[in-house]
N, C-alpha and C positions, 0 to 999 in steps of 0.2 A: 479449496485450499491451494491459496501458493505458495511452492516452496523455494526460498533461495541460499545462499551458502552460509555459512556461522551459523546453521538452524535456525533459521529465522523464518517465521509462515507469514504467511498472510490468508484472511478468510474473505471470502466477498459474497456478502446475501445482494443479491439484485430478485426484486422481483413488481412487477406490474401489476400482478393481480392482489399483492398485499393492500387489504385496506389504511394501514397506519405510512401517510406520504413520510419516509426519513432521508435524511440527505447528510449524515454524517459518516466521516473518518473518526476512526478510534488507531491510535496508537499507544501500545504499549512496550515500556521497558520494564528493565529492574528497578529503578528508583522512582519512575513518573508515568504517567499517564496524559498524551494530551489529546484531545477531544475537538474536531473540528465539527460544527453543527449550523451546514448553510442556512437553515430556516429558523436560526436565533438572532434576530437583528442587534441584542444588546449587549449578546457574548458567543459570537461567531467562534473562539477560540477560548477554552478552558486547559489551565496544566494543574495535574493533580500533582503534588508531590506525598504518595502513596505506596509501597513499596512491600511485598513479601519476602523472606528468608527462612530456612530452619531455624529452629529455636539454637541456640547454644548451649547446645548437652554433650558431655565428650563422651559419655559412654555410649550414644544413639538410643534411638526407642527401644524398649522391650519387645513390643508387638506393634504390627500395623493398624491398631488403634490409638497407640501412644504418639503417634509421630505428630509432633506438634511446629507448628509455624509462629514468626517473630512478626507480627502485621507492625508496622510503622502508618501513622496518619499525620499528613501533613496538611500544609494551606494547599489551598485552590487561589491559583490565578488566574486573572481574564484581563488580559493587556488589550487595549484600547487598540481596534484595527480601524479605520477608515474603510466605508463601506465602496465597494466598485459596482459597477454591474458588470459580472464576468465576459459577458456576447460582447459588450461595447470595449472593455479591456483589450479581450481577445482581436477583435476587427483592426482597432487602433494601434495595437504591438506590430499585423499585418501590413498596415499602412506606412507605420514609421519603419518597417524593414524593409519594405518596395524601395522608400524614401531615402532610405540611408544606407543602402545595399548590405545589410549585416545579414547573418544568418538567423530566424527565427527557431525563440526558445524551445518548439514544438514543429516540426520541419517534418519531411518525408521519411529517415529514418525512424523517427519516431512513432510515426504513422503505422508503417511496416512490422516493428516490435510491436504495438498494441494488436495488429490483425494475426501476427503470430501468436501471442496469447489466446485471440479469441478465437483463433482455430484449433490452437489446443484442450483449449476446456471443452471445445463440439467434441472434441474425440473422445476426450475425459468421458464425457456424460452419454456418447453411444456408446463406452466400453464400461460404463454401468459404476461411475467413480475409479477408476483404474489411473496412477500415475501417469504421465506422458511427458516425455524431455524435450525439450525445446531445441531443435539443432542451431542454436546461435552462431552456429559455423558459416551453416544452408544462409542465415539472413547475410552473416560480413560476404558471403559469397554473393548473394543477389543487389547487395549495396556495391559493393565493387564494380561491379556490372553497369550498375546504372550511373558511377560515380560518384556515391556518395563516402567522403571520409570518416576517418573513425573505426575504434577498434570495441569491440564490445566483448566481455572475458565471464561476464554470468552464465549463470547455468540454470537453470528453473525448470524444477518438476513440477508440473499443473496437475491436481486432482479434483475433483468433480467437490461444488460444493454441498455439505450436509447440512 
């Protein structure tokens, strides 16, 4: 589970020895759901417009059986994305930034925030699911160092996934 600020999680199953191969993002909100699913050639991207609420009862439930939810079901889209191969994307974005001296979308900062997570979830999961804070102070401090700009202001508690 990751946590970031306005209570917002995120959950990440990775696993290798699962026999079912999936390669999807799930995002959810209040009003939608949108679904990214690399190994659907026809609908790479679905948005649910789907949504839960309390019911509107102004006296609330009687008892914690009563308590009832307003499900809202809407369309499903899938907008037409042009297929890439992401390796050759990715190389090409590299080339054209050598070529054009810009900064790439996904740079050494970047890099550093992703091994920061993934040394936090090793810790997470030697202290058996146990929360772990990310000191994003320690990363602007080691970016600094090295010269890279930019301020980074999140906060993320990593806990071991279930």
């Amino acid at each position: 589970m990751l946590g970031y600020p306005n209570n917002v999680l995120g959950h990440v199953h990775v696993s290798w020895a699962d026999p079912l191969k999936v390669r999807e993002v799930v995002v959810v909100g209040s009003d939608k759901r949108i679904v990214f699913n690399d190994l659907d050639p026809l609908e790479r991207v679905r948005i649910y417009e789907k949504g839960i609420a309390p019911a509107a009862d102004e006296t609330g439930p009687a008892s914690y059986s009563e308590h009832q939810f307003s499900i809202r079901d809407g369309d499903i889209i899938s907008p037409k994305i042009e297929f890439n191969e992401p390796l050759k994307a990715q190389c090409q974005h590299f080339v054209d930034c050598v070529h054009q001296g810009c900064p790439p979308l996904s740079g050494g900062r970047g890099g550093l925030e992703v091994v920061q997570v993934m040394e936090a979830i090793a810790r997470s999961v030697s202290l058996r699911g146990a929360p772990v804070e990310i000191g994003w102070d320690e990363v602007q401090d080691n970016l600094a160092r090295v010269g890279t700009e930019g301020s980074h202001e999140r906060r993320t508690g990593v806990g071991a996934v279930r």
